[in-house]
C-alpha positions as CSV (number, residue, x, y, z in Angstrom):
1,X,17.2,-11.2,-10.3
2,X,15.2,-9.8,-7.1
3,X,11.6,-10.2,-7.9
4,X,9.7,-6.7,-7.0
5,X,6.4,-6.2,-5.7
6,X,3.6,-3.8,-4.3
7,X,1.2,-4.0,-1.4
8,X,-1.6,-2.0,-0.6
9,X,-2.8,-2.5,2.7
10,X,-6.7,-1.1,3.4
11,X,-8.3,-0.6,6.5
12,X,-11.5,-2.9,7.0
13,X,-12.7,-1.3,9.7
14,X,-13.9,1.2,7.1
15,X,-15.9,-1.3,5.4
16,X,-15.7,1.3,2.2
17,X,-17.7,0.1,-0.6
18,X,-15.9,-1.3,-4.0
19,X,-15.7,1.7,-5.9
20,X,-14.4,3.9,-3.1
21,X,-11.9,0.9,-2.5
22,X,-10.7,0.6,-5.7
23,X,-9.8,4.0,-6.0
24,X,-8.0,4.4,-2.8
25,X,-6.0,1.5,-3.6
26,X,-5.5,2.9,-7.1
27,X,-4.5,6.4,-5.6
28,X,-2.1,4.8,-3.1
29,X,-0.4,2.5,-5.5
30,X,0.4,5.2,-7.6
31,X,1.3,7.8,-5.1
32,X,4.2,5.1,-4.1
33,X,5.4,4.5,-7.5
34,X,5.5,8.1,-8.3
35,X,8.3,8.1,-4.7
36,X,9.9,4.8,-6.1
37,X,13.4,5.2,-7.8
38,X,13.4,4.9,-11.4
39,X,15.6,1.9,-11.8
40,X,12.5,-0.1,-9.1
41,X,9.7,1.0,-11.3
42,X,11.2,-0.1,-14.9
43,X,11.9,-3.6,-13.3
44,X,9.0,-3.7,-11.7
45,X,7.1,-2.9,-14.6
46,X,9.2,-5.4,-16.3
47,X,8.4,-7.9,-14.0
48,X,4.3,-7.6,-14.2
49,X,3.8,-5.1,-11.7
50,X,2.9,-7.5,-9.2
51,X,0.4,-6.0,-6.6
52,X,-1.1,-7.2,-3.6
53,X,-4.4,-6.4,-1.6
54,X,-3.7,-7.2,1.9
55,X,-5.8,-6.1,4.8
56,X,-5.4,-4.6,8.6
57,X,-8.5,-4.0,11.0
58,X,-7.3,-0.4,12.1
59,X,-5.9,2.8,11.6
60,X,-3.8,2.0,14.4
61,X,-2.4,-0.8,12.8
62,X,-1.8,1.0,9.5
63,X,0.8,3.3,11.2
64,X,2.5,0.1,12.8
65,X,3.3,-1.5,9.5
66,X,3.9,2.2,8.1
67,X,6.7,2.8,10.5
68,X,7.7,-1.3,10.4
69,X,8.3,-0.5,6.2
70,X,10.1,2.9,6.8
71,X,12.4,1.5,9.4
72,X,13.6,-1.4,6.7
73,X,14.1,1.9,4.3
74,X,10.9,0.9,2.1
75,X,9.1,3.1,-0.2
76,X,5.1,3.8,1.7
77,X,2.5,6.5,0.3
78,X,-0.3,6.7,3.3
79,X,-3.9,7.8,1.9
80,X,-6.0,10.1,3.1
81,X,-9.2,10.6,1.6
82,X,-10.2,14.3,0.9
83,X,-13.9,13.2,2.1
84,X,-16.2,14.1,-0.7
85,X,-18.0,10.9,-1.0
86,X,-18.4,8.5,1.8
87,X,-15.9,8.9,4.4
88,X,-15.3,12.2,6.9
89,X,-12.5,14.1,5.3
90,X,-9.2,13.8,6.7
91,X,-9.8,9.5,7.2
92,X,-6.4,7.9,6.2
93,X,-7.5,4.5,4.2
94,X,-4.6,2.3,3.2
95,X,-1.2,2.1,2.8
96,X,1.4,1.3,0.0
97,X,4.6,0.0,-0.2
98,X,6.8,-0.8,-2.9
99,X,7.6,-1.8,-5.1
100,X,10.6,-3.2,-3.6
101,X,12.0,-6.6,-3.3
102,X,8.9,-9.0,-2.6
103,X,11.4,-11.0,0.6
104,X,12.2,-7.4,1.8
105,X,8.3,-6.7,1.7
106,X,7.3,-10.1,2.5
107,X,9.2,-9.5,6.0
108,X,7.2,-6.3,7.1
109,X,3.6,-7.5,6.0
110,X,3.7,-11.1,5.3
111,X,1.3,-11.9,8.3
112,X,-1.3,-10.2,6.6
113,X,-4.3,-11.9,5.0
114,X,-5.6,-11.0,1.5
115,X,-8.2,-8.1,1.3
């Protein structure tokens, strides 16, 4: 059986405090499962739900592993904050993908370093 997991990727050049974090990584990890087919989320689920916190340095580099996922047909939800706390509205903060096959995501992000 394919192991399935999720990444979130997050944007340090933001350097958003915890809370703020926690919920944009909670808003894009669910944003992607809600796109996922059904079958992917019951076996994730099944599975753990295994998630990952990894990190890029810029916007720019967001939309390079945004269009890397899409072009391997992966599941992404980009996040953009709606700017009623501490960011401008309108600043795009992570990324999703998955869940998916962990080799499939592994070969799109695993370069990355842990948040």
């Amino acid at each position: 059986m394919n192991s399935l997991k999720q990444v979130i990727l997050v944007r340090k050049d933001l350097e958003l405090s915890k809370g703020k974090l926690a919920s944009q990584v909670s808003h894009a990890s669910v944003e992607a499962v809600l796109k996922s087919h059904k079958d992917d989320i019951v076996k994730w689920r099944n599975q753990g739900m295994k998630k990952t916190v990894l990190r890029v340095e810029s916007l720019e580099d967001l939309h390079k592993f945004k269009t890397a996922a899409e072009d391997v047909g992966l599941v992404v939800a980009l996040i953009t904050d709606a700017g009623r706390t501490e960011i401008e509205p309108g600043t795009t903060t992570c990324l999703a993908i998955g869940p998916a096959d962990e080799k499939k995501i592994d070969a799109v992000t695993g370069t990355l370093k842990l948040l």
